[in-house]
N, C-alpha and C positions, 0 to 999 in steps of 0.2 A: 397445822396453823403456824403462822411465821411468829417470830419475835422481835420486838422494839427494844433494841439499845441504847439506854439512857445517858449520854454523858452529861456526867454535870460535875462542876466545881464552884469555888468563889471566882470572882471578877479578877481576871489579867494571870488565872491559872494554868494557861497555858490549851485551853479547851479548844478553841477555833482551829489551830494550829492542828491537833491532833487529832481534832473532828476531819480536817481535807486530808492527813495522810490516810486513817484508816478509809477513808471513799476510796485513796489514791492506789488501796490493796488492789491488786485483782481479782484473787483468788478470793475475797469476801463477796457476798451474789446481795450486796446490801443495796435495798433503794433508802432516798432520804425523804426524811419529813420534817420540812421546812416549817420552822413554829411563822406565827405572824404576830404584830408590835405595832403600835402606834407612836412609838419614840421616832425622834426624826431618824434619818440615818446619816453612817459616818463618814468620812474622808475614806475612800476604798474600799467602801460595801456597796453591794450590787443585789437591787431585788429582787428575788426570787432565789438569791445565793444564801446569803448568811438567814436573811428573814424576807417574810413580804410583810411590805410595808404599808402601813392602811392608815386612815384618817379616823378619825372617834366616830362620825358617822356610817363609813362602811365596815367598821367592827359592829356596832348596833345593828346593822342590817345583818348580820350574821348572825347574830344573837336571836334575834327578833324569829331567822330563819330555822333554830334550835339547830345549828350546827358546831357549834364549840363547843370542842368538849372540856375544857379546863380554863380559867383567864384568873391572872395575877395583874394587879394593879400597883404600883408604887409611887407614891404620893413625891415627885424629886423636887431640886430647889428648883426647875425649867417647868413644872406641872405636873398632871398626873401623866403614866405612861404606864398601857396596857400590853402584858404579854399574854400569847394564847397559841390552842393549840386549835385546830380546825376537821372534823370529819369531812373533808373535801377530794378532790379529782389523787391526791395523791395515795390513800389509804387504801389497801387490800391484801390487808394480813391471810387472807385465805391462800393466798399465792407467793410473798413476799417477806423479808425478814429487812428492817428499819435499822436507821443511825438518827437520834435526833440528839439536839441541844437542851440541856433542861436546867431546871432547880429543881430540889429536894421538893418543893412544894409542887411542881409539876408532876414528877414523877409519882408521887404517892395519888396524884389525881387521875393520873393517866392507871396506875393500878386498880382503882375502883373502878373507873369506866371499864377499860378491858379485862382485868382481873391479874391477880401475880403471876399465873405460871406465862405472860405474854411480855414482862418486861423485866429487863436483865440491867441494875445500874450499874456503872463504869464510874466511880467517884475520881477525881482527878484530884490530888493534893498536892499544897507549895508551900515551903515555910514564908509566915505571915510578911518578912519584910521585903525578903524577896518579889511576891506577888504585891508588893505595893509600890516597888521600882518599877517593876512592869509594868503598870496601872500610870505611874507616873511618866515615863519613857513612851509610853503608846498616846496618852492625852499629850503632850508637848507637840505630837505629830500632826495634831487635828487643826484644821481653820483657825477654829473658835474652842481653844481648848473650855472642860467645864470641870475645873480643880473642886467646886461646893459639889460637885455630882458624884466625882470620885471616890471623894474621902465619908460622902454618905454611903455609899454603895459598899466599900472597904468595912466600913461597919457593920451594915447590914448584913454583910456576907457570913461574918463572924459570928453573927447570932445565929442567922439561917441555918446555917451549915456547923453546928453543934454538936458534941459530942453527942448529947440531951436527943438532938435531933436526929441524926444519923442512926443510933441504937434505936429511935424510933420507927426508921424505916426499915430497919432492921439490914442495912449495909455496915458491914464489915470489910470486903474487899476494898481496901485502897492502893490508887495508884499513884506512887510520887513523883513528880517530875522534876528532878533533880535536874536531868538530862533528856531533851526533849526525845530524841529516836530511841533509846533504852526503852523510858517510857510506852513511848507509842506502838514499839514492836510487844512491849508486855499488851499490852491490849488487844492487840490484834489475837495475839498467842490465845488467848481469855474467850476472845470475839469465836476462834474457830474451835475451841473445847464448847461450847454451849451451842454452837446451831448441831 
């Protein structure tokens, strides 16, 4: 059976970025599993790349179809916006070992469904001011920047991703990203000790 690689960090962590290098390995035989959202999308996200992107009523129709397997909702100052993960056309852990995007709350959902020995997390960490320059530096770039989205999100993260919480999931490996390629080759290094 394959295994799902969890990356998850807080917001503007540096996660995107080092989710397309480790794809960009060769030598890792990873396919991706693309979460799905009902949040609009951004200035230079493409769908079916970063996420696919659905409307409230054909998340419901998935729902209704019992095919999600996990969904996080966050109440933002734009609405509510749903993220989820989907048993669809791209899953077949019988064959396959996985890169997805997650939270701390995903991932512990993704464990129950499939169980621990199928998911491997990859925690990505940044010191807090830093990852809020980046947060701030990456909205400035957008249309219609959304600063009340940010600075709740920068919050949230902070809870989410707790020490409290982490010893919850019972991850300890962290990876810093001081420096983005350092970084991303420690993961890969990680990525190819564990398949």
């Amino acid at each position: 059976m394959g295994k799902i690689f969890c990356l998850m960090g807080k917001s503007a962590c540096g996660k995107d970025t080092i989710y397309k290098q480790i794809l960009s390995e060769k030598s890792l035989p990873l396919k991706t599993l693309i979460p799905y959202t009902t949040r609009p999308i951004r200035d230079g996200e493409q769908n079916g790349v970063e996420y696919y992107f659905l409307s409230d009523e054909e998340q419901q129709s998935l729902e209704r179809q019992g095919k999600i397997i996990e969904l996080r909702a966050y109440h933002t100052v734009h609405g509510l916006w749903k993220y989820f993960t989907v048993n669809d056309h791209q899953l077949d852990l019988a064959n396959n070992d996985y890169l997805i995007i997650g939270t701390l709350e995903s991932y512990t959902k993704l464990q129950e469904y499939f169980g621990t020995e199928y998911l491997v997390p990859l925690y990505i960490d940044l010191e807090p001011g830093e990852r809020l320059q980046r947060a701030l530096n990456r909205e400035r770039m957008q249309t219609e920047p959304k600063y009340a989205e940010l600075c709740r999100r920068f919050l949230a993260d902070e809870a989410d991703f707790s020490d409290k919480n982490l010893a919850q999931a019972k991850i300890s490996n962290i990876f810093i990203n001081h420096e983005f390629k350092q970084c991303a080759a420690n993961i890969i290094a990680y990525i190819k000790e564990q398949l």
